[in-house]
Each structure stands twice: as C-alpha cells, then as structure tokens.
N, C-alpha and C positions, 0 to 999 in steps of 0.2 A: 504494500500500500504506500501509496505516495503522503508524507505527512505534508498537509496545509500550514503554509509560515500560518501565525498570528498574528496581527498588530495590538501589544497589550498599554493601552494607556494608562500609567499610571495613578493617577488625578492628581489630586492638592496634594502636596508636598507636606502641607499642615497636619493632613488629616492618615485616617486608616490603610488607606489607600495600597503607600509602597511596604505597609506592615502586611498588609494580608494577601499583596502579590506575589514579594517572598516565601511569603508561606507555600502560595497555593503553586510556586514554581521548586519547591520541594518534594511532589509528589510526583515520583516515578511513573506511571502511567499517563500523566500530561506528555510527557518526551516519548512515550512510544505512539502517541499518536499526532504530535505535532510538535513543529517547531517556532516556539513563545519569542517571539522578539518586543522588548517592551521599550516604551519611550519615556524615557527621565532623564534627571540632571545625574549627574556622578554622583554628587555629592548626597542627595537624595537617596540613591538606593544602597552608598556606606550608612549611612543613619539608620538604616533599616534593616540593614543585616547586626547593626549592633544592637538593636531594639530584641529584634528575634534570637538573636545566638546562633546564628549559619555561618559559617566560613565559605560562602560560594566566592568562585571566580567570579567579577564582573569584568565582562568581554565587550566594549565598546567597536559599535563595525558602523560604514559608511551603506554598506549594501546590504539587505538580507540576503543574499547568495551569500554571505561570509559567514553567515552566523552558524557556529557549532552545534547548536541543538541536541548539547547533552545534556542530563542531571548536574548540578555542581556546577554549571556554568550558568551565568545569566548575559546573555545577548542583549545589547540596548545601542538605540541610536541617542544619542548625548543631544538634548539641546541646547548645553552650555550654556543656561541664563543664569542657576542660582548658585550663588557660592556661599560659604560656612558664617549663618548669622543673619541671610538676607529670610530666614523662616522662623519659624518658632511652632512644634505642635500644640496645637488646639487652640492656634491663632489665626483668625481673617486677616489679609492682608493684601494686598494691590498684586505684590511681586509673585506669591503664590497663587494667586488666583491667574495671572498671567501666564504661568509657569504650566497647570494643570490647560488651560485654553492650548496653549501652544505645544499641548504634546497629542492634542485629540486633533488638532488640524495639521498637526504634521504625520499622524497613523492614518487620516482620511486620504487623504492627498497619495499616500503610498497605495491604500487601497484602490481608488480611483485609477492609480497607474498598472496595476495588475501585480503590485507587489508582493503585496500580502494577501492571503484568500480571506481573512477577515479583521475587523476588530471588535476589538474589549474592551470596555472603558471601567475604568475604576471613578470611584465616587468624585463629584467638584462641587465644591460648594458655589451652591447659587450668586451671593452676597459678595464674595471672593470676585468672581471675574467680571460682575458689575463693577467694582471697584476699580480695577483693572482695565475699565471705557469697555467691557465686551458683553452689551445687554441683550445678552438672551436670557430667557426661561430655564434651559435646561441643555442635556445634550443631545436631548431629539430633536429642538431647534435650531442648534449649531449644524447637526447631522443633514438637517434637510438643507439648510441654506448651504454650504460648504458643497451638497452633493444636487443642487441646483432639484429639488424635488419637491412637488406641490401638493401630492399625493401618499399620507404616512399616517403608522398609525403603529400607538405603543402598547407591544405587547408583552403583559407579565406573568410567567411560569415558574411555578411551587408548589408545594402541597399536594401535588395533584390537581390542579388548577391550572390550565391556559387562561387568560383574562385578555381582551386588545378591547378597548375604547374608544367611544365615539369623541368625546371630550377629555381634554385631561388639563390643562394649566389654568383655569377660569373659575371665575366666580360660579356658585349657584346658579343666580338671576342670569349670567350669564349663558350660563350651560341650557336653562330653557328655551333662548332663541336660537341658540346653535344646534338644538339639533332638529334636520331638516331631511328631508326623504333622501338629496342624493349623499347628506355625509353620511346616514346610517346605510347605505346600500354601500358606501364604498368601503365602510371599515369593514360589510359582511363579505366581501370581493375579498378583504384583508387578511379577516380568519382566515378563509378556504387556502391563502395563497401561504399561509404562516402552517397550516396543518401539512402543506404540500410539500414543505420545506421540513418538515418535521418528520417525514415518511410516511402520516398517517392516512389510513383507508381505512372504510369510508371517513369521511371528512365530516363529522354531524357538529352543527352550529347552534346553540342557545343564546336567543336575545333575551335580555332585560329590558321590562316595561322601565318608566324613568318615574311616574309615579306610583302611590304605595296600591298596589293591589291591580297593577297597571293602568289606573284609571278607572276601574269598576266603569266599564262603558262611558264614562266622559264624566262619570260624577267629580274626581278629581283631579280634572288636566286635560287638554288632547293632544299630549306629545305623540301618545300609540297610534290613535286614529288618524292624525295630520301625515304624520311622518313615518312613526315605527312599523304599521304593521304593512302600508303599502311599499318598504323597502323589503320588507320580507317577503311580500306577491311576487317581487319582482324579482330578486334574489332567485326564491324558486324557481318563476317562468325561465330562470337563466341555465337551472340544471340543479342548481346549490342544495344540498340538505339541510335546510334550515326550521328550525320551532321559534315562535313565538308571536305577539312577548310575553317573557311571560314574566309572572311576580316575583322581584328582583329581590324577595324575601327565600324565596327556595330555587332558585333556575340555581344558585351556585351548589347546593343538597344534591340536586338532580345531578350536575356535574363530576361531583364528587361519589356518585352514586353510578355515574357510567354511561348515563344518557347522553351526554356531551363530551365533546373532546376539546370547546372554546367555548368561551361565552363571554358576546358580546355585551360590555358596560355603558351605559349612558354618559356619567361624571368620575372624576377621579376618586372619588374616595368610597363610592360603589363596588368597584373593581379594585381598589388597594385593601380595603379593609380586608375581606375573606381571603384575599392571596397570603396577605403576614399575618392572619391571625390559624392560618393551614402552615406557613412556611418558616414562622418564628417560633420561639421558645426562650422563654427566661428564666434564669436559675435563681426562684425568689429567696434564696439564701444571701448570693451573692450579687443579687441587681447584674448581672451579665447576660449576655445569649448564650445559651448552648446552644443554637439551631438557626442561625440564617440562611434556610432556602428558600431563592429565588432568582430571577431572571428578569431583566428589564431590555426588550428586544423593541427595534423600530422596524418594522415592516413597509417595504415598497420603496427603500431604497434603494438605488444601483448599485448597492456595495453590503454585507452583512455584518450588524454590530448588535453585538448582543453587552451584555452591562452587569453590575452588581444591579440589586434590589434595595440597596440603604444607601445611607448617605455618610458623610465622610468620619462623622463620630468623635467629633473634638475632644469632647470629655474624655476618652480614652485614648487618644493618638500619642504614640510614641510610649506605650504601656506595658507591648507585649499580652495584650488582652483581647486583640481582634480576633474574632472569626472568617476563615477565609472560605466558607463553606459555599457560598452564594456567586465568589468569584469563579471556583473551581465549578459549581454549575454554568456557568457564562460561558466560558471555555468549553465544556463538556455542547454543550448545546452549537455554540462556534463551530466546532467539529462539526458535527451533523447538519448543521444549515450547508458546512462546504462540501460535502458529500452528497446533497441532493440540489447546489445549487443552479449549474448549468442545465437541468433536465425542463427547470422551472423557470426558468428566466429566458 
C-alpha cells in the first residue's frame, strides 16, 4: 500500500495542540499507514517534546518527498516565525495566533499543489488570529476561502455519530432565516458525499426538524414545511436515502440505534451537543478527559481536512495532560477519506 503524506497543522503554539500531536505521532500504526509531515516552528515542537518526555528526532525538510516517515522521527516544514519567548502556554496573543494561521495556509497551499493527500488541523484559537488582523470564524472558513469554495459543510464524527450541519457559526435568530430549501438540500448532497468518502453502503441520511417536535405541523415554526421537508422530496427524487424530519429530540437515539449513518443538524449546538456528550468523558475525580473522541471534517472541499473536535485548552497547555485521542481519530479518518478519494471526486 502506498502510504498518503499528511499535512498535520499544528495550531496555537499556546495551546494543546503541539502536546497532543507528539503524542498522537508516537503511535506506531500512524507510520505504517502514513506519512505525518507536520507544520510548526522548531522551537514549538522542542517545547513539546519536553512537555511530553519523547526524545524524537525533529527532521526539518523543504519537500515532502524528503521526509523519513518513521516512528522516532518527526518531519516538519519550519515556518521560522517564532523564536524562544515570543509564546507563553495558555496565553492569546497576536504572534501565536499568526503563527497557528500560517501553518494551516501553508498545509492548504501544499495540499492544493498535490503534495500532500490530506490535512489535519490541530486546534487555533479563534480570539488568537483575530488579533493577528486574520478575521475569520474558524478553520472551515479559512479552508473555504484559501481553497476558493462556496459550497461546504462541517462534519462531526464520534461516539458513533456522523453529524454535518446546515448552520454552524450564527446566532439563533440567525440560524432561523438561514435555513432555506436549497442550503438544506445541499448539506443532504453533503452527507451522501461524506458517507461516500467514508466507504459507507447504503448511505441512509436522518434530518432534524429545527423546531421542538418539528413543528407539530406549523404549531411551532415552519422551518420543516418552508424548507426542510421539501429539500428532502427533493433529495429523494435525486436517488438519496433520506428520512425526515424528524424530532431532533430522538433522530440522534435512532442514529445511535443504527437507523442512520448521518444526521443532518439545523444549528451548531444541535449537532455539537450529542457528538461530545457520545464522544467525551470526564474523570470527575480529576476534572480531566479521559475520552476525547471526535472529528471535525469540512466536506466539499477540493482538498481533504479533517480536524481535532476541541479546542486549544489553555488551562492545560504545556501540562503534559492532553489527550491526543480525537487527533489520532483525524488522522485515522484522513487515511480513509485518501483511500476513497479519487473514486468520489
């Protein structure tokens, strides 16, 4: 088998990031099926291997054709911004926030060139690379703009849960007028194309109503009858296996029950809650995770990037207390999108 380079972005420098990519580039089975090249500063990923207690090689290369892609070695393209002092864990700050933006547009750009068959993006804080003049939302919106793409949608896998969303950065109030018959028929185009990429047959697809009960026929809302259920008429007429909507109180029970392989979310926090509350675990002894699984994938990009499921975890950066559990799913999942990607695209 031919192993697929990676592109693994680091993130914030601040944060958990280059703790729990060491980590998860410790584990022998990532090298037998791929080759991890990740994007940091030097000095970033010394602080990290003395954080963790690993003795790895760091192999700085210009090209991924040079990189080693053994255990014990860490491959990285250097992007030479931060030097010893300009960071501090579990601090916001301009330089970092810059730092983590400029190692996800230089893993895209690679991708984009055919360099790398995917990337991974480790966690950046929001706050961070606004500071930094770099106003996006997130790195689904870096990803789109960078890979010139109009057409996307974020998909979260855990617990046994796929989740991809109609809406995800918005208010409420706002999430009412957004959603509209053709963006729920295109995130259902989304699933089938995320399940496709994932190996799965048949492809069965669960919408969620957006209100409680989906509306009880219009007594509360008509996001279903406006919008939702005529993208699902239509979805079907197209070929799709599609139910719903249905009461976004049990579509995820059913899911988890075997009836679904996705289900589509109306708003972010519809679709976030039941993924970390299937995908996390916390050890009320010690306020820690034992359990971060999950997956934060954008679908319907020209390029495949899959993500951690949390975010960068200040409070603990530079601890020695990360969990790399969520990144090594990203990777895992990475793998398999390049394995099924040319068949689908």
């Amino acid at each position: 088998m031919v192993r697929p380079v990676l592109g693994i972005s680091i993130g914030d420098p601040a944060g958990i990031g280059p703790e729990i990519c060491v980590k998860a580039l410790s584990h022998a089975d990532i090298y037998e099926k791929s080759i991890p090249v990740v994007y940091a500063d030097r000095i970033v990923l010394e602080d990290a291997l003395k954080v963790t207690g690993h003795s790895f090689t760091i192999n700085a290369i210009k090209n991924q054709k040079d990189a080693a892609g053994t255990l014990g070695t860490i491959d990285f393209i250097d992007a030479a911004l931060l030097k010893k002092g300009d960071y501090e864990y579990g601090q916001v700050s301009a330089k970092s926030g810059d730092a983590a933006f400029q190692y996800v547009v230089s893993a895209i750009k690679d991708a984009m060139a055919g360099n790398t068959a995917a990337v991974v993006t480790g966690p950046i804080n929001k706050e961070a690379i606004n500071l930094a003049g770099h106003h996006y939302a997130g790195h689904t919106e870096i990803f789109a703009e960078y890979t010139n793409t109009k057409n996307y949608g974020m998909l979260l896998s855990g617990g046994g849960l796929n989740v991809i969303h109609v809406t995800t950065h918005v208010s409420m109030r706002d999430a009412c007028d957004l959603i509209t018959k053709d963006r729920v028929l295109k995130t259902i185009r989304l699933a089938d194309l995320a399940l496709k990429l994932m190996g799965k047959t048949p492809r069965r697809i669960g919408v969620a109503g957006f209100n409680a009960h989906s509306s009880e026929n219009g007594l509360f809302g008509d996001q279903e009858a406006r919008a939702i259920s005529p993208a699902i008429e239509e979805a079907r007429a197209e070929g799709l296996y599609v139910t719903g909507p249905a009461p976004p109180d049990t579509v995820f029970v059913k899911a988890l029950g075997g009836q679904f392989d996705v289900v589509v979310a109306m708003y972010h926090d519809q679709g976030h809650i039941p993924l970390k509350l299937c995908g996390f675990r916390m050890d009320p002894r010690t306020g820690l995770f034992s359990q971060m699984s999950g997956i934060n994938t954008t679908i319907g990009l020209p390029i495949i990037r899959t993500s951690v499921d949390h975010g960068t975890a200040f409070d603990r950066a530079g601890k020695n207390q990360a969990n790399e559990e969520s990144l090594l799913d990203a990777i895992e999942l990475a793998i398999t999108f390049a394995g099924n990607w040319k068949q689908n695209n």
